[in-house]
C-alpha positions as CSV (number, residue, x, y, z in Angstrom):
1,X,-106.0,54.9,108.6
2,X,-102.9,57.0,107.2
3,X,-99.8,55.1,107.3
4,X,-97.1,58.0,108.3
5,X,-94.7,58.6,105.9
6,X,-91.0,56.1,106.3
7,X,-93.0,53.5,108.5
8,X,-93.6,51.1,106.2
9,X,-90.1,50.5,105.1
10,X,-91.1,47.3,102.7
11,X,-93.0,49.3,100.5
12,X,-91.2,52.6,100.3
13,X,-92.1,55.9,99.0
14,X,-91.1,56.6,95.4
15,X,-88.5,59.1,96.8
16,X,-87.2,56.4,99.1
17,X,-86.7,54.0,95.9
18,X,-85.3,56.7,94.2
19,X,-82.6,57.3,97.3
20,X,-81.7,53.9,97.0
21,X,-81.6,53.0,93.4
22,X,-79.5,56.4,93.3
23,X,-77.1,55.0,96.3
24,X,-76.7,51.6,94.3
25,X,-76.0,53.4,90.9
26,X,-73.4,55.3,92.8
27,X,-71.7,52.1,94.0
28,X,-71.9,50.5,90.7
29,X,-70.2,53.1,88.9
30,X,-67.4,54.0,91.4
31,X,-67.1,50.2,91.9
32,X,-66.7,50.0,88.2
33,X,-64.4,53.1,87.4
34,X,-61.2,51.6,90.2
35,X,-62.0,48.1,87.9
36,X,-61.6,49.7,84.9
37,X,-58.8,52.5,85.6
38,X,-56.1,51.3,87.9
39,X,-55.1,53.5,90.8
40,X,-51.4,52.3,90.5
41,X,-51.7,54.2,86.8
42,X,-53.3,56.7,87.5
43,X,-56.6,58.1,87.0
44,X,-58.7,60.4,89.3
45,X,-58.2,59.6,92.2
46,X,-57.7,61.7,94.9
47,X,-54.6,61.4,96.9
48,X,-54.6,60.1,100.8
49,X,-54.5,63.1,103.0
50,X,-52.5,61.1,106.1
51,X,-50.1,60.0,103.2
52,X,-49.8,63.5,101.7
53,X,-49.6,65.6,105.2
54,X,-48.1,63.0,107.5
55,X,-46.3,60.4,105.5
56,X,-48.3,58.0,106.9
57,X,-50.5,55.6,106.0
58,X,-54.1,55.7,107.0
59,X,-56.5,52.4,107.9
60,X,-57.4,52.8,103.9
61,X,-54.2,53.4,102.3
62,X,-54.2,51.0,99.6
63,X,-58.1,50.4,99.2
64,X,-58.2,51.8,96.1
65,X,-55.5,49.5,94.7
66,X,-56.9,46.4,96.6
67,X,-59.9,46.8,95.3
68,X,-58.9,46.9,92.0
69,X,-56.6,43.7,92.5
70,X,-60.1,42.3,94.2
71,X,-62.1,42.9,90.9
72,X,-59.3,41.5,88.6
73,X,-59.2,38.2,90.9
74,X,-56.2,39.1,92.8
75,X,-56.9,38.4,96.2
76,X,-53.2,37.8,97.4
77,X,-52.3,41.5,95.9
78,X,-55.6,43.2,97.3
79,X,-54.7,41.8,100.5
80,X,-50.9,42.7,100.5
81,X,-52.2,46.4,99.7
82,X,-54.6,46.5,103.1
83,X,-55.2,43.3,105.1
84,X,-58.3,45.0,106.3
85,X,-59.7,45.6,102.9
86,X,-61.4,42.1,102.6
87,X,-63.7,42.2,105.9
88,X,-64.4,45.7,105.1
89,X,-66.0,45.5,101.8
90,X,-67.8,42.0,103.3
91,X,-69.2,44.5,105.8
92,X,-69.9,46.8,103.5
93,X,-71.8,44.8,101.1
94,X,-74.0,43.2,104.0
95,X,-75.3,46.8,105.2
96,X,-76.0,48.0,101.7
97,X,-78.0,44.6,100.9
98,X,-79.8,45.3,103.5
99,X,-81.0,48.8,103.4
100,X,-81.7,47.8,99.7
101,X,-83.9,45.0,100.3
102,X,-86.8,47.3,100.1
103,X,-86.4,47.4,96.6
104,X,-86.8,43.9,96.2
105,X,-90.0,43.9,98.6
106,X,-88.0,43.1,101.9
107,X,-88.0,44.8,105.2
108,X,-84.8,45.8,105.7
109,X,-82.6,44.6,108.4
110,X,-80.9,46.2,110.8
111,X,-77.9,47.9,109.7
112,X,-76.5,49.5,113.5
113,X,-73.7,46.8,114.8
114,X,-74.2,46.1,118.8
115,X,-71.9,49.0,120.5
116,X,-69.4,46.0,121.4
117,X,-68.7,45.6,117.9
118,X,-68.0,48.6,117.1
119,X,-65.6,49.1,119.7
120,X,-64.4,45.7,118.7
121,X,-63.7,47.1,115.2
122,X,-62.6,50.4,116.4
123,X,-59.7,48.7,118.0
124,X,-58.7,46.6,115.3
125,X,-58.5,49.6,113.0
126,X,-56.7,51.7,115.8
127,X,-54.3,48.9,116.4
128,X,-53.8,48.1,112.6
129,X,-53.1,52.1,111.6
130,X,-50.4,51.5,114.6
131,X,-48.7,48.7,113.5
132,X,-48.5,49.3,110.1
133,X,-46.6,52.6,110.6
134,X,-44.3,51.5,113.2
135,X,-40.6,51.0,111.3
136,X,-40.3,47.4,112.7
137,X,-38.9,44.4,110.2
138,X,-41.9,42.2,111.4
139,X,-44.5,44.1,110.5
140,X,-43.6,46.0,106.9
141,X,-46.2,43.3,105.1
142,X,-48.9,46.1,106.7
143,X,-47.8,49.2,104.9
144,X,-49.7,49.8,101.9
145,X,-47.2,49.5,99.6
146,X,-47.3,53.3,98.3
Protein backbone atom coordinates (compact mmCIF):
# COMPACT_ATOMS: atom_id res chain seq x y z
CA UNK A 1 0.00 0.00 0.00
CA UNK A 2 1.26 3.68 -1.13
CA UNK A 3 1.96 5.82 1.66
CA UNK A 4 0.64 9.38 0.36
CA UNK A 5 3.20 11.86 0.01
CA UNK A 6 3.83 14.32 3.63
CA UNK A 7 2.05 11.55 5.91
CA UNK A 8 4.77 10.00 7.20
CA UNK A 9 6.34 12.98 8.72
CA UNK A 10 9.29 10.76 10.62
CA UNK A 11 10.75 9.70 7.58
CA UNK A 12 10.39 12.65 5.17
CA UNK A 13 10.76 13.00 1.50
CA UNK A 14 14.18 14.08 0.36
CA UNK A 15 12.58 17.50 -0.59
CA UNK A 16 11.13 17.77 2.87
CA UNK A 17 14.87 17.20 4.33
CA UNK A 18 16.01 19.52 2.02
CA UNK A 19 13.23 22.30 3.30
CA UNK A 20 14.40 21.82 6.51
CA UNK A 21 18.08 21.50 6.44
CA UNK A 22 17.71 24.69 4.12
CA UNK A 23 15.43 26.52 7.07
CA UNK A 24 18.19 25.48 9.72
CA UNK A 25 21.15 26.80 7.43
CA UNK A 26 19.19 29.95 7.21
CA UNK A 27 18.96 30.36 10.93
CA UNK A 28 22.45 29.50 11.51
CA UNK A 29 23.83 31.96 9.27
CA UNK A 30 21.56 34.94 10.12
CA UNK A 31 21.96 33.81 13.74
CA UNK A 32 25.62 34.07 13.12
CA UNK A 33 25.96 37.27 10.93
CA UNK A 34 24.03 39.76 14.15
CA UNK A 35 26.97 37.63 16.45
CA UNK A 36 29.49 38.55 14.31
CA UNK A 37 28.54 42.27 13.01
CA UNK A 38 26.94 44.36 15.70
CA UNK A 39 23.75 46.14 14.77
CA UNK A 40 24.74 49.16 17.18
CA UNK A 41 27.87 49.51 14.34
CA UNK A 42 26.41 48.96 11.73
CA UNK A 43 26.18 46.41 9.14
CA UNK A 44 23.15 45.36 6.92
CA UNK A 45 20.55 45.60 8.60
CA UNK A 46 17.57 46.94 7.57
CA UNK A 47 16.01 49.73 9.44
CA UNK A 48 12.59 49.40 11.67
CA UNK A 49 9.77 50.61 9.59
CA UNK A 50 7.49 51.84 12.93
CA UNK A 51 10.86 53.56 13.95
CA UNK A 52 11.56 55.14 10.53
CA UNK A 53 7.72 56.16 9.67
CA UNK A 54 6.25 56.67 13.12
CA UNK A 55 9.05 57.27 15.60
CA UNK A 56 8.02 54.59 17.45
CA UNK A 57 9.11 51.61 18.57
CA UNK A 58 7.67 48.30 17.43
CA UNK A 59 7.29 44.95 19.76
CA UNK A 60 10.93 44.10 18.06
CA UNK A 61 12.76 47.23 18.20
CA UNK A 62 15.94 46.28 19.67
CA UNK A 63 15.99 42.46 18.67
CA UNK A 64 18.64 42.80 16.60
CA UNK A 65 20.86 44.34 19.25
CA UNK A 66 19.59 41.96 22.01
CA UNK A 67 20.38 39.26 20.30
CA UNK A 68 23.65 40.18 19.68
CA UNK A 69 24.14 41.11 23.55
CA UNK A 70 22.42 37.36 23.96
CA UNK A 71 25.22 35.70 21.84
CA UNK A 72 28.16 37.73 23.51
CA UNK A 73 26.67 36.61 27.07
CA UNK A 74 24.95 39.77 27.84
CA UNK A 75 21.86 38.95 29.15
CA UNK A 76 21.25 42.16 31.26
CA UNK A 77 21.93 44.34 27.93
CA UNK A 78 19.75 42.00 25.59
CA UNK A 79 17.15 42.41 27.96
CA UNK A 80 17.34 46.22 28.48
CA UNK A 81 17.10 46.43 24.53
CA UNK A 82 13.53 44.30 24.50
CA UNK A 83 12.29 42.58 27.68
CA UNK A 84 10.32 40.38 25.38
CA UNK A 85 13.36 39.21 23.42
CA UNK A 86 14.23 36.30 25.89
CA UNK A 87 10.78 34.37 25.82
CA UNK A 88 10.57 34.95 22.22
CA UNK A 89 13.67 33.30 20.93
CA UNK A 90 12.83 30.43 23.80
CA UNK A 91 9.62 30.06 21.75
CA UNK A 92 11.23 30.28 18.80
CA UNK A 93 13.78 27.69 19.28
CA UNK A 94 11.05 25.17 20.72
CA UNK A 95 8.94 25.34 17.32
CA UNK A 96 11.93 25.04 15.17
CA UNK A 97 13.30 21.87 17.20
CA UNK A 98 10.38 20.54 16.62
CA UNK A 99 9.51 20.75 13.08
CA UNK A 100 13.28 19.65 12.75
CA UNK A 101 13.00 16.52 14.55
CA UNK A 102 12.34 14.71 11.48
CA UNK A 103 15.72 15.08 10.60
CA UNK A 104 16.93 13.28 13.50
CA UNK A 105 14.17 10.40 12.98
CA UNK A 106 11.43 12.08 15.28
CA UNK A 107 7.82 12.80 14.63
CA UNK A 108 7.55 16.16 14.97
CA UNK A 109 5.49 17.84 17.51
CA UNK A 110 3.00 20.04 17.33
CA UNK A 111 4.01 23.39 16.64
CA UNK A 112 0.11 25.44 16.66
CA UNK A 113 -0.15 27.05 20.44
CA UNK A 114 -3.88 26.40 21.91
CA UNK A 115 -5.96 29.67 20.63
CA UNK A 116 -5.76 30.90 24.42
CA UNK A 117 -2.22 31.26 24.09
CA UNK A 118 -2.08 33.05 21.40
CA UNK A 119 -4.42 35.51 22.52
CA UNK A 120 -2.57 35.34 25.75
CA UNK A 121 0.62 36.40 23.87
CA UNK A 122 -1.16 38.73 21.59
CA UNK A 123 -1.95 40.83 24.61
CA UNK A 124 1.29 40.85 26.13
CA UNK A 125 2.85 42.12 22.92
CA UNK A 126 -0.12 44.63 22.38
CA UNK A 127 0.18 45.81 25.92
CA UNK A 128 4.08 45.93 25.80
CA UNK A 129 4.25 48.07 22.18
CA UNK A 130 1.79 50.37 24.53
CA UNK A 131 3.74 50.90 27.37
CA UNK A 132 6.86 51.21 25.93
CA UNK A 133 5.90 54.17 23.84
CA UNK A 134 3.85 56.04 26.30
CA UNK A 135 6.27 59.19 27.61
CA UNK A 136 5.85 58.14 31.24
CA UNK A 137 9.08 58.22 33.78
CA UNK A 138 8.11 54.66 35.05
CA UNK A 139 8.17 52.95 32.14
CA UNK A 140 11.31 54.39 29.89
CA UNK A 141 13.39 50.99 30.86
CA UNK A 142 10.81 49.48 27.82
CA UNK A 143 11.96 51.64 24.94
CA UNK A 144 14.53 50.06 22.99
CA UNK A 145 17.10 52.22 23.55
CA UNK A 146 17.47 53.46 19.76
Amino acid sequence: MAVARGTDHADPSAEGRRERIGVLALAVGATAYVGLVDPERGGAYPPCPSRTLLGMDCPACGGLRGTHDLLHGHLGAALDHNVLLVPALVVAAVALALWLAPLVGRRPGPVHPPAWAAVAALGVVAAFTVARNLPVAGLDWLASGA
